[in-house]
N, C-alpha and C positions, 0 to 999 in steps of 0.2 A: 214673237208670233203675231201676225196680222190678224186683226178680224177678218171671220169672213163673209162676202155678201149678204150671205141669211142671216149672220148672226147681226148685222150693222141694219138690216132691215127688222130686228126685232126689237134693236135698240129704239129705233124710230117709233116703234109701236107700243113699246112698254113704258116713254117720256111722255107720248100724247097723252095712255089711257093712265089716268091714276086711280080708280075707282076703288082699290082693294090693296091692302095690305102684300105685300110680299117680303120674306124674309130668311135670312141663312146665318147658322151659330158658327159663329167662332170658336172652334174648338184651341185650346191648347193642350201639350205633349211635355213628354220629359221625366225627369227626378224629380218631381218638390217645384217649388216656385224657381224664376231667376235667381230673386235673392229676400233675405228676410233682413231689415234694416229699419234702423229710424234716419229716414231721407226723403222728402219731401221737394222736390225743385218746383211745383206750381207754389206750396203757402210759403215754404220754408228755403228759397231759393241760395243756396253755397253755405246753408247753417245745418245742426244736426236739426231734426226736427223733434217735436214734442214725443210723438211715440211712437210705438212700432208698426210697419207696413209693412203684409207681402204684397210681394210686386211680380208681375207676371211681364213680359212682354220682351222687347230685345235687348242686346247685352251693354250697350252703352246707357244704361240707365244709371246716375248718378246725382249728386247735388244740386246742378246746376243744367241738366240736360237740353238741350233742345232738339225741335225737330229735326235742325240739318244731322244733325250732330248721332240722333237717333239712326236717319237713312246708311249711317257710315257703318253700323253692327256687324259683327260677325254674325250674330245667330241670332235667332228669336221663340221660345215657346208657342208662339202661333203656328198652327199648322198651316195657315197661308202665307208662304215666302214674303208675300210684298208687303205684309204688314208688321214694320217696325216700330210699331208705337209701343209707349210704355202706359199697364194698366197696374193700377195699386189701390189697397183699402185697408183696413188696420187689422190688424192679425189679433185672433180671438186666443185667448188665456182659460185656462180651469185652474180655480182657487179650491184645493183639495182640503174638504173641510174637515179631515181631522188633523192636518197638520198647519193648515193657513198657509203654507207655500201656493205660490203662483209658478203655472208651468203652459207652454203653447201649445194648443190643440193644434196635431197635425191636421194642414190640409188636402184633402181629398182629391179634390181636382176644381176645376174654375172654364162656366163657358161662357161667352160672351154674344147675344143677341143681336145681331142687327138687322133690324126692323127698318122697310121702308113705306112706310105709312101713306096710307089713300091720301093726297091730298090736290090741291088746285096746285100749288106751288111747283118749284121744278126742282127735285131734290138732288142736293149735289154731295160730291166729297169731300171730306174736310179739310182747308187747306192746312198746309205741313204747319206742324210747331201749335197747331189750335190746343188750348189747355180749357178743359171742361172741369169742374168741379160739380158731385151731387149729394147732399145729405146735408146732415150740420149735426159736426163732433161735438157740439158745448151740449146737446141737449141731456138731460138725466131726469125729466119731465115729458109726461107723454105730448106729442106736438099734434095730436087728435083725438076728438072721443069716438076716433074709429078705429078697427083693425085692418082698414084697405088702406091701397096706393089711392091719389089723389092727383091727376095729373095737368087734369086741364086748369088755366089760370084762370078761365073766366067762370070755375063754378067754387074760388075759392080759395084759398091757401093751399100749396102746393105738399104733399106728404110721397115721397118719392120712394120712399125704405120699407121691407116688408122682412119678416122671419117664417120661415116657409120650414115646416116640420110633419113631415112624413112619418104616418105612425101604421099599426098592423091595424090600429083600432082605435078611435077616439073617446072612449069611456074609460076615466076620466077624462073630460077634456082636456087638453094641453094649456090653454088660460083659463082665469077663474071666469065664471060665469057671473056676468051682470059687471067686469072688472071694469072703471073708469080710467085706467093707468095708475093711480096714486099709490098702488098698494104690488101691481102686479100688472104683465100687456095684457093687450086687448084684442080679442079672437075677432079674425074678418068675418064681416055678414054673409059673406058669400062663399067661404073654403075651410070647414074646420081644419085645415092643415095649416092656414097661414092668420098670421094676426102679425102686430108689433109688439117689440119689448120680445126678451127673450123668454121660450115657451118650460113652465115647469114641469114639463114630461120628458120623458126620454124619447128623442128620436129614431124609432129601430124600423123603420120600412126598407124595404127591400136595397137595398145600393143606392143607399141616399141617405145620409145622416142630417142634422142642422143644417140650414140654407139659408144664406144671407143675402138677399134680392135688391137692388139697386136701381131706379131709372134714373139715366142722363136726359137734360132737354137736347131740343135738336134744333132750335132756332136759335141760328149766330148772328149778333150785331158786329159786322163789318167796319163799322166806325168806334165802338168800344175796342178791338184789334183783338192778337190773337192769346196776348198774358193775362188781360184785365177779367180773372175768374170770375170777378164776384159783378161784374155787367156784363158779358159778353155773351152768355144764354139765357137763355128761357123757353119754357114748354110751348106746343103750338095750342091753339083755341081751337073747340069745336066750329067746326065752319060748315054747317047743317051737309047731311046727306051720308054719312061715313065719313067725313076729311076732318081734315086736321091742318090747318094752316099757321103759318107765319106771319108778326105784322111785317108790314109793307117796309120795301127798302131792306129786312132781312134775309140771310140765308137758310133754306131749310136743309139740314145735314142728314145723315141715319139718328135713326134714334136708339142708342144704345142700352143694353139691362145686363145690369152682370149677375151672373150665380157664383157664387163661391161656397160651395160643400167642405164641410169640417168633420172631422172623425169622431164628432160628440158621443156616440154609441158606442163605441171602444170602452169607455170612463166611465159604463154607466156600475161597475161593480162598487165605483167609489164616492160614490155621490148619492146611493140609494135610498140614504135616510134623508136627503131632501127631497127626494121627488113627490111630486103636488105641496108642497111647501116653498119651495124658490130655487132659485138657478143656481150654478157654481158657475159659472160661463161672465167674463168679462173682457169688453174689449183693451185692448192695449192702452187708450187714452184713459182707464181708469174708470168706466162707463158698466157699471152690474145691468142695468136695465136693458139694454139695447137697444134704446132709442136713438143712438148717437149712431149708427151705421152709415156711410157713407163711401165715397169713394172717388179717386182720380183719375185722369185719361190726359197725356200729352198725344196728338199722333205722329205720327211717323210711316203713315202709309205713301204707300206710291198712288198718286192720287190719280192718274188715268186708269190704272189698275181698278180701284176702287170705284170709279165712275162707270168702268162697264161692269161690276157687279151690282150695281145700283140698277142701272139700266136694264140688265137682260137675266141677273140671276133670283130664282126664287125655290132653290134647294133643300128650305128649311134644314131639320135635324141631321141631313147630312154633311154638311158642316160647307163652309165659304170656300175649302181646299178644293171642293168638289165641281166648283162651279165652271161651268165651259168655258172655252177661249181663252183662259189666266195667261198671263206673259211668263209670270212667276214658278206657277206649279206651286206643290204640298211641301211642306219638310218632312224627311225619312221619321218615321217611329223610334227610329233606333236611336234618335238622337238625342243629347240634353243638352239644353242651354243653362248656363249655371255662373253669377258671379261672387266674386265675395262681396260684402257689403261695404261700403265707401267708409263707414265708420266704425270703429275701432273698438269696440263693448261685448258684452253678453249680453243675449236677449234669449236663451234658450235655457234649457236647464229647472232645476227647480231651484228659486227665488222668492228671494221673502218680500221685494216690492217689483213693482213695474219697473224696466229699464224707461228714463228719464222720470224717475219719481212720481208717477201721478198717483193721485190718491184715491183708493176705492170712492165712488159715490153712487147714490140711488138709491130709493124707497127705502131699507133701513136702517141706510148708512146714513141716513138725510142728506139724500140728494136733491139738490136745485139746477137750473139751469146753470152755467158757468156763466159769469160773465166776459164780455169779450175785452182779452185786457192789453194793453200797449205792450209793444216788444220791449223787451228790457236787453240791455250790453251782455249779456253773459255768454262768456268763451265759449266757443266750441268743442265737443271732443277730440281725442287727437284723429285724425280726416287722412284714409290711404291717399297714395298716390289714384285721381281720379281714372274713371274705365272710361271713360268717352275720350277718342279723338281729339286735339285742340282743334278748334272753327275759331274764325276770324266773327263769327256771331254773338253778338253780348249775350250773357245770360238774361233771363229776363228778369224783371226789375222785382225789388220786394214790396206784398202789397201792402196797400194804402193803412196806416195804422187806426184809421176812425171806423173803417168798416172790415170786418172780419167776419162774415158771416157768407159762406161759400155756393149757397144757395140762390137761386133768384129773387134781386131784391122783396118784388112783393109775395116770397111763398115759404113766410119761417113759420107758421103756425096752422099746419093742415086741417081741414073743416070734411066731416062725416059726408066722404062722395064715395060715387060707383069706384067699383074696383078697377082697375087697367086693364086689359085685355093682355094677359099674360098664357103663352102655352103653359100649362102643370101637366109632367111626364108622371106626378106621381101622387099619391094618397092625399087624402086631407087631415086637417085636426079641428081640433076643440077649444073650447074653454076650460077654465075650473073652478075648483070652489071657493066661496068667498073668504077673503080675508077678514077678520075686525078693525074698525078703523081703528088707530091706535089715539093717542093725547098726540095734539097739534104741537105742543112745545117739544115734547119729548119723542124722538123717533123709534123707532123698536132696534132692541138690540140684535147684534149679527148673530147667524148661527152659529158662528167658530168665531172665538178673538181673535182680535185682527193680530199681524205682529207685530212687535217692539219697535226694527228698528226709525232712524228718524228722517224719511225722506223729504228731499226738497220739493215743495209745488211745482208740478208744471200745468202749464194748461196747452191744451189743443183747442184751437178755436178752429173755425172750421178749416178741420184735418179734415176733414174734413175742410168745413169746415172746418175748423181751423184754425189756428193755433201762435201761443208763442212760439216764438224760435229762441229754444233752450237748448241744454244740453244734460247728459247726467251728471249729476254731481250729488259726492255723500258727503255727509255731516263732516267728518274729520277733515274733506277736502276744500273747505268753506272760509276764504279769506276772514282776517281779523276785520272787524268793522272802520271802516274809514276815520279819521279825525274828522273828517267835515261834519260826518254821520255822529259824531258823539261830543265833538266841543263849539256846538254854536249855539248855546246859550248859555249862562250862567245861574240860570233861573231854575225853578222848580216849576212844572207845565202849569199851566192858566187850568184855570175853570172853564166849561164847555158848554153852555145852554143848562148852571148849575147840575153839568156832570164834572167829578175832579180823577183827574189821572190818580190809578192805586196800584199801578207796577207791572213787571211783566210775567205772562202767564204762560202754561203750558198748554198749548191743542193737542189732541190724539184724533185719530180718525175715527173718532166716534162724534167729536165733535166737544167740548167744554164749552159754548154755547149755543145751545140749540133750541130758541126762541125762532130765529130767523135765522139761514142760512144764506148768507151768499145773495143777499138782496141786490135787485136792481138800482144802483144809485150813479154811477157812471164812471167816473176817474176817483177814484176813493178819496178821502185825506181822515184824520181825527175826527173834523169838523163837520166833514158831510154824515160819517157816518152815525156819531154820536147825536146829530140831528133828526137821522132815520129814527133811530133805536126811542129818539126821546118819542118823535113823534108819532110811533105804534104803541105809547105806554109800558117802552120794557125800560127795566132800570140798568142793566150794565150793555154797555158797548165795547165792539175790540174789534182792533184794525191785526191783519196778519201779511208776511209776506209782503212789505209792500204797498198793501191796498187792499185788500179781502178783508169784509165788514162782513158783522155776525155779531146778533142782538140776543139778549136771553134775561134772564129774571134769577139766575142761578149758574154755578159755574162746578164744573164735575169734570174730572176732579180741581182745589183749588190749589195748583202745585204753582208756589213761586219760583220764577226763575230770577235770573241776574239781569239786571238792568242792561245789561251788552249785549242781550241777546235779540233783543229790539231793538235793531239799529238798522233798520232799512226804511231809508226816503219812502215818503207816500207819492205813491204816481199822480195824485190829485194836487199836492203842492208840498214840493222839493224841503222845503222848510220844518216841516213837520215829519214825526218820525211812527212809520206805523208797521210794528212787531217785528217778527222774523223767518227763519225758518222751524214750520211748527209755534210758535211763540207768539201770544197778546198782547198787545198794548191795549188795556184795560181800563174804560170809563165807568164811574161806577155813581149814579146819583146820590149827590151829597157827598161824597168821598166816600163813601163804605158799600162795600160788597156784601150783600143780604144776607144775611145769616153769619157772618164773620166776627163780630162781637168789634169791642174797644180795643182789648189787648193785641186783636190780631191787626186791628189800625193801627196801633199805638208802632207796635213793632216794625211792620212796616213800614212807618212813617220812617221810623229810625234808619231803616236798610237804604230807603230811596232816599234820604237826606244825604248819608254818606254815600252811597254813589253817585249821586250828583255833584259832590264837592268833588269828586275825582273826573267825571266824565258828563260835562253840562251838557244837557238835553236841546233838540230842535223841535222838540216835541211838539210844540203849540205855538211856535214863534210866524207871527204872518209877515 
């Protein structure tokens, strides 16, 4: 279908004038998402990914998708035909607290905002295959001591995530009042409905339960290209008057917000004796707080398509299907787009941990920020036959292992700004009441014990944000430890900045040292971390996994394991051997673990002397 004269003369007149805001939602249709998966093709490109994502958008959405590859779809959830792009973000879990199984909140429905913002700039459509990333999955620390969005870069660190909770009535508030994050989120100053971190009220407003609110920036660097997530956007700057610009030599795109509605009100009969006490609601990544919210965009749109809804449409809440001229047209109601997921697991059901093992964390589970950690070799799940089309188009490339943080470089730590100019079709909320701070060393215990059994670490680095690229794997299925990994030394490990190796330990997810959590030291080793630990005056150090450091003055419980169960190279230096899955490798000042006595040295001495005659350590060797 041609434009026609009026409407190509309004094009001309709605590119000149940019003075105001014009905008149309993205509705999507169907059964349920396209697909519920751990599959990632922006962080986690042809790997299973860290954790679970629904994904909305069209039907060749796989491991490795691209944009060409997207245009080739059968079908797509958008109710505007031309848009074939793939949108995903991490599928939200309820941890039922009397039995500690973990189970997926159904989601509601998901709409998608596209805003074309007043500005000087000339705003275009996005070209195919552009991969946007916005949030950051590592976070489990509040990233502002506000409860608003955060947008503009020049008034401060960028806070893009919001939780938007529709209530009949905000007494109680839905966050504690006066909350700084440490304990519980933080209600916006301007909407008792919305704050960040997940709200400890039940959300019952009218056809809208829990909402998980996202902005994408809309300034693309043309010379970063269209894979490199973690440079290739950023938010525009006040540019006095109403606008909103780009720096120079950029492209300004739409600026996207997605809503994703969860059916948290359905579960409130099960959850009632937590309410105004803390959430049962976890994101897939292992994230209680809800600080980690985030989300992806490949496009896939037909970009002339998209360039005269830019141009001439401003439909708002009737959705982008609606808009004049379309080449495309709506897709039928009637219809579902639906595929199975590329990979091969359960993610549904009730489960006693996360699909890809991640570990509860947050306020009083002792959560820290994650750190962002190096890809490690490990296999993938078994991977169907993929849903996309073969293209002669590479997949795009895996990113860069030094930086994994899926945000704009300068916006990972949000700073107390105005809120966004977001439409709210619905009520507001609150805060609530104060927590007690709890002892610094010691975190508060969970409301339900956690369960038994022994999953392996993963991390999502920004799955955001985003993540390693793991796969699930359980205890039983966990190769024997390498010979490299257990006979290259002959020795009994060194002394450490007079801290001495005293065996391998048990972790739970409560944590068996919890002095310090997950501190910032960079590529972990024995050395670096026992360094930390000595230099905050705590007396035991323990490396886990590989490289996860964690300092304390006390260890709870103190369950020895078998020297083989610490046998994973430290990402900081190949040479040295730091813990396991679940399992410590334990510095202890002076050799003795505080409160352990002589006999319990004594004996241990004995245990680690004969297993080192059978299996020499690389423990400490440089």
């Amino acid at each position: 279908m041609l434009f026609t004269t009026a409407l190509a003369a309004l094009v001309a007149s709605v590119a000149a004038a940019k003075d105001s805001r014009t905008f149309a939602v993205l509705q999507h249709f169907g059964q349920g998402p396209l697909t519920t998966c751990r599959a990632d093709p922006i962080v986690s490109p042809g790997k299973t990914s860290s954790h679970v994502h629904t994904v909305m958008g069209a039907s060749n959405f796989g491991l490795s998708v691209t944009g060409e590859q997207l245009r080739e779809s059968k079908c797509t959830t958008a109710r505007a035909k031309a848009d074939l792009s793939a949108y995903w973000f991490p599928t939200l879990y309820f941890k039922d607290p009397s039995t500690g199984l973990l189970e997926p909140v159904e989601m509601h429905y998901m709409n998608v905002y596209y805003f074309f913002d007043a500005t000087n700039d000339e705003t275009k459509a996005f070209p195919l295959g552009l991969q946007i990333v916005s949030g950051n999955a590592m976070l489990r620390t509040a990233p502002s001591t506000s409860g608003d969005a955060q947008l503009d870069p020049s008034k401060g660190p960028i806070q893009p995530a919001q939780i938007t909770c529709p209530r009949k009535n905000f007494n109680p508030p839905s966050w504690p009042s006066g909350s700084d994050g440490s304990r519980a989120g933080i209600k916006s100053l301007h909407n008792d409905g919305a704050g960040i971190g997940f709200p400890f009220e039940d959300c019952d407003g009218y056809a809208s339960p829990m909402r998980v609110d996202i902005h994408f920036p809309s300034c693309y660097d043309p010379s970063a290209g269209l894979t490199d997530y973690q440079n290739n956007m950023q938010f525009p700057s006040d540019a006095g008057g109403g606008k909103l610009d780009c720096p120079p030599g950029w492209i300004h795109v739409p600026h996207m917000f997605f809503e994703t509605y969860w059916k948290t009100h359905e579960l409130k009969s099960r959850f009632e004796s937590m309410i105004g006490k803390a959430s049962p609601f976890v994101f897939a990544n292992g994230d209680t707080t809800g600080f980690s919210a985030h989300g992806d965009f490949i496009s896939g749109w037909d970009e002339e398509e998209l360039q005269h809804i830019i141009d001439t449409c401003d439909v708002g809440h009737a959705g982008i299907h609606t808009c004049p001229g379309l080449k495309y047209g709506a897709s039928d109601d009637s219809e579902s787009c639906n595929i199975e997921c590329p990979v091969d697991e359960v993610v549904d059901g009730k489960l006693e941990k996360l699909p890809g093992n991640n570990p509860l964390a947050g306020w009083a589970l002792g959560g820290v920020d994650l750190p962002a950690p190096l890809p490690i070799p490990i296999p993938s799940l078994p991977v169907k036959i993929p849903i996309q089309k073969p293209s002669s188009s590479a997949a795009p490339p895996p990113p860069s292992p030094t930086t994994l943080i899926a945000v704009p470089a300068p916006t990972l730590q949000p700073s107390p700004s105005a809120a966004a100019d977001v439409p709210d079709k619905e009520d507001p909320v609150n805060d609530k009441p104060e927590v007690d701070e709890p002892e610094k060393d010691e975190p508060e215990p969970t409301p339900t014990p956690a369960p038994s059994p022994k999953p392996i670490h993963t991390k999502t680095v920004y799955d955001t944000v985003t993540v390693w690229q793991t796969k699930t794997v359980y205890a039983d299925d966990l190769p024997a430890p390498t010979q490299s990994a257990q006979q290259s030394s002959g020795n009994a490990p060194e002394d450490i900045a007079g801290f001495k190796y005293v065996g391998c330990y048990k972790d739970t997810t409560e944590r068996a040292l919890r002095g310090e959590v997950l501190p910032k030291i960079g590529d972990a080793s024995n050395t670096a971390c026992v360094d930390h630990c000595a230099s905050k005056g705590f007396a035991i150090a323990g490396t886990e996994y590989g490289g996860e450091c964690f300092c304390g003055n006390a260890l709870t419980p103190p369950e020895k394991l078998d020297d083989a169960e610490c046998a994973m190279a430290c990402r900081g230096n190949a040479n040295q051997t730091c813990g396991g899955d679940w399992a410590l490798s334990l510095y202890a000042k002076g050799g003795e673990l505080p409160g352990s006595g002589a006999a319990l040295r004594r004996r241990h001495a004995s245990r680690h002397y004969l297993q080192h005659a059978r299996l020499p350590s690389r423990r400490h060797r440089r």
